[in-house]
C-alpha positions, 0 to 999 in steps of 0.5 A, spaced: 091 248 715 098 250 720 102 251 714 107 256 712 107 260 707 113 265 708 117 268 713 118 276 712 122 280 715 128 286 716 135 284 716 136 289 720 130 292 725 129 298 723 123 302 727 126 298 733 132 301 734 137 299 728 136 291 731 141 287 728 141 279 729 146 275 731 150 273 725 148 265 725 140 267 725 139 269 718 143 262 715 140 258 720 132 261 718 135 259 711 136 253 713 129 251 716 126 255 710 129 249 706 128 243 710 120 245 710 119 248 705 118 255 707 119 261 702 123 267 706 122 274 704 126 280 706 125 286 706 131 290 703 128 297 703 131 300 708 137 297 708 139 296 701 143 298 696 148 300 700 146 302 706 149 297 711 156 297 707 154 291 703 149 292 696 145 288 701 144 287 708 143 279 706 150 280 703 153 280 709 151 272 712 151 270 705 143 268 704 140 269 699 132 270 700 127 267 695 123 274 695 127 280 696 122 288 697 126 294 694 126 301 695 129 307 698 136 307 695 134 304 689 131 310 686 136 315 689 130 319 692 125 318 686 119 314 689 119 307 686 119 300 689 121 293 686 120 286 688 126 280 687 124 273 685 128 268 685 128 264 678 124 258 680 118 261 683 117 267 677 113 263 674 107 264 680 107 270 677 103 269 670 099 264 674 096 270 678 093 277 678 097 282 680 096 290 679 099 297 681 098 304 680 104 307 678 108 300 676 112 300 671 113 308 671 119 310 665 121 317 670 122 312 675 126 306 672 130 312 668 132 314 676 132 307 678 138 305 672 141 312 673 142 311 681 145 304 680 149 307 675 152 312 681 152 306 686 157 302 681 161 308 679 162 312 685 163 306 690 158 308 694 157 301 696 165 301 699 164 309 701 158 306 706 162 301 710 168 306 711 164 312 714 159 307 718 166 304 721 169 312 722 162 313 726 161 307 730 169 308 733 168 315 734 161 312 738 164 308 742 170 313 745 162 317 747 160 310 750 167 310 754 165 316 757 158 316 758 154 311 762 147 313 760 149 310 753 149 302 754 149 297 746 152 300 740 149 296 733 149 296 726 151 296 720 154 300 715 151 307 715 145 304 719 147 304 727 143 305 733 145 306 741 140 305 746 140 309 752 139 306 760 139 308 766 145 302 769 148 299 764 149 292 768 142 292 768 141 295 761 134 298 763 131 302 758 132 310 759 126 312 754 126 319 758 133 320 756 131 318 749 126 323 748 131 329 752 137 327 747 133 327 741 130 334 742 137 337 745 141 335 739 135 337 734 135 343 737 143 344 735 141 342 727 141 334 727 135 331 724 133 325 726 128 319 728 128 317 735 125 309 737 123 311 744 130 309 749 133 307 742 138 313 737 137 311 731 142 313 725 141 313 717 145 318 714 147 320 708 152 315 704 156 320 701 156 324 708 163 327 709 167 325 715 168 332 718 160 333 717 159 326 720 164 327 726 160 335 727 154 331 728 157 327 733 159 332 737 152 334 737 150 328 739 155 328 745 153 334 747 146 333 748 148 326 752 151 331 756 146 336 757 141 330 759 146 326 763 146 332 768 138 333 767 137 326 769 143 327 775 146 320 771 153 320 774 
C-alpha cells in the first residue's frame, strides 16, 4: 500500500493550452522516478515525430522514459498507435495478457514505415523547428502591439498564447478566447481553442507565406476583439 507504480504524462500539455514545463522538470522527475523506483511513462502522441522540432519532446531535456505512448504523427494521418519500452522491462509483457482490436494492422505498419521514411529523408524533424521559430518571432512582434495577448509557449510547431485582461496581473480572458477563435474562424483558420488559451498545431510541412497569412488573420481577429472588449 502507498506505492507507486508509474508517473504518466505529456511533455507538453496539450489540452491545457500547449503548457510547457520549465526545463529542469522533466530531468529532475527522472530522477526521482530512479531514487524510487518509479516507472515514468510519457505520452508522445501529440508531440512526437516531429511536432515540437525534435523526433521527440523528451528529446529536448535529454531523458529518456521507461514507457513511451505513440501516435498521431507515427502513421502520417493513418490511425495506428504504438508503445515504447525500454529493454529491461520487455520481459513484463510475456508475463501478461495483453490484447487489441486492430494491433498488428499490415495497412497501418506499412503507413507507419512509409511515414518515418518521409520523416527522415525530407528532414521534417528540422523543417519543424524552423517554422515554429518563424511563427513564434512573428507571435511575439503581435504580443509588442497587443496587450490582450499575455504568455507565448511551445515548442516547435506546437505553440500556444494565452490571452488576459492585464497583463501584469496575467487574469485569464476566457471571453477574448472564445471571441478570437470565432473571429479567426470565421476568416478561414481552423483551429482548437482551450478557454483563454490559442493553441496551435499546424502542419509541418506548412509554408511560411500560408503560416504567416494565418497569422495575419489571427492579428486580425485580436484586433476586432480588443476593440469588442474596449482592451486599450
Amino acid at each position: 500500500m502507498g506505492r507507486v507504480a508509474g508517473i504518466v504524462l505529456e511533455p507538453i500539455q496539450g489540452w491545457n493550452g500547449s503548457v510547457v514545463y520549465p526545463d529542469e522538470f522533466l530531468p529532475r522527475l527522472r530522477k526521482l522516478c530512479d531514487e524510487l523506483g518509479i516507472m515514468l511513462m510519457v505520452d508522445e502522441i501529440l508531440t512526437g515525430f516531429g511536432r515540437t522540432g525534435k523526433m521527440f519532446c523528451v528529446d529536448h531535456y535529454g531523458v529518456v522514459p521507461d514507457v513511451m505512448i505513440l501516435g498521431k504523427g507515427l502513421g502520417g494521418g493513418f490511425p495506428i498507435s504504438a508503445i515504447a519500452i525500454r529493454e529491461q522491462y520487455t520481459s513484463i509483457l510475456e508475463k501478461i495478457s495483453a490484447s487489441t482490436s486492430y494491433g498488428g494492422n499490415p495497412v497501418a505498419c506499412a503507413a507507419a514505415l512509409a511515414s518515418l521514411e518521409v520523416i527522415e529523408e525530407k528532414r521534417i524533424v528540422e523543417r519543424s523547428a524552423r517554422l515554429g521559430e518563424f511563427i513564434l518571432s512573428r507571435l511575439r512582434r503581435i504580443k509588442e502591439n497587443h496587450p490582450l495577448v499575455g504568455e507565448l509557449r511551445g515548442k516547435g510547431c506546437l505553440l500556444g498564447m494565452e490571452l488576459v485582461k492585464d497583463p501584469t496581473t496575467r487574469e485569464p480572458f476566457v471571453k477574448a478566447g472564445q471571441l478570437v477563435y470565432q473571429k479567426a474562424f470565421q476568416k478561414g483558420v481552423a483551429w482548437i481553442p482551450a478557454r483563454q488559451n490559442l493553441r496551435m498545431s499546424l502542419p509541418l510541412i506548412m509554408p511560411e507565406e500560408i503560416a504567416n497569412k494565418a497569422l495575419d488573420i489571427i492579428e486580425e481577429a485580436i484586433a476586432e476583439t480588443e476593440k469588442e472588449l474596449g482592451v486599450l
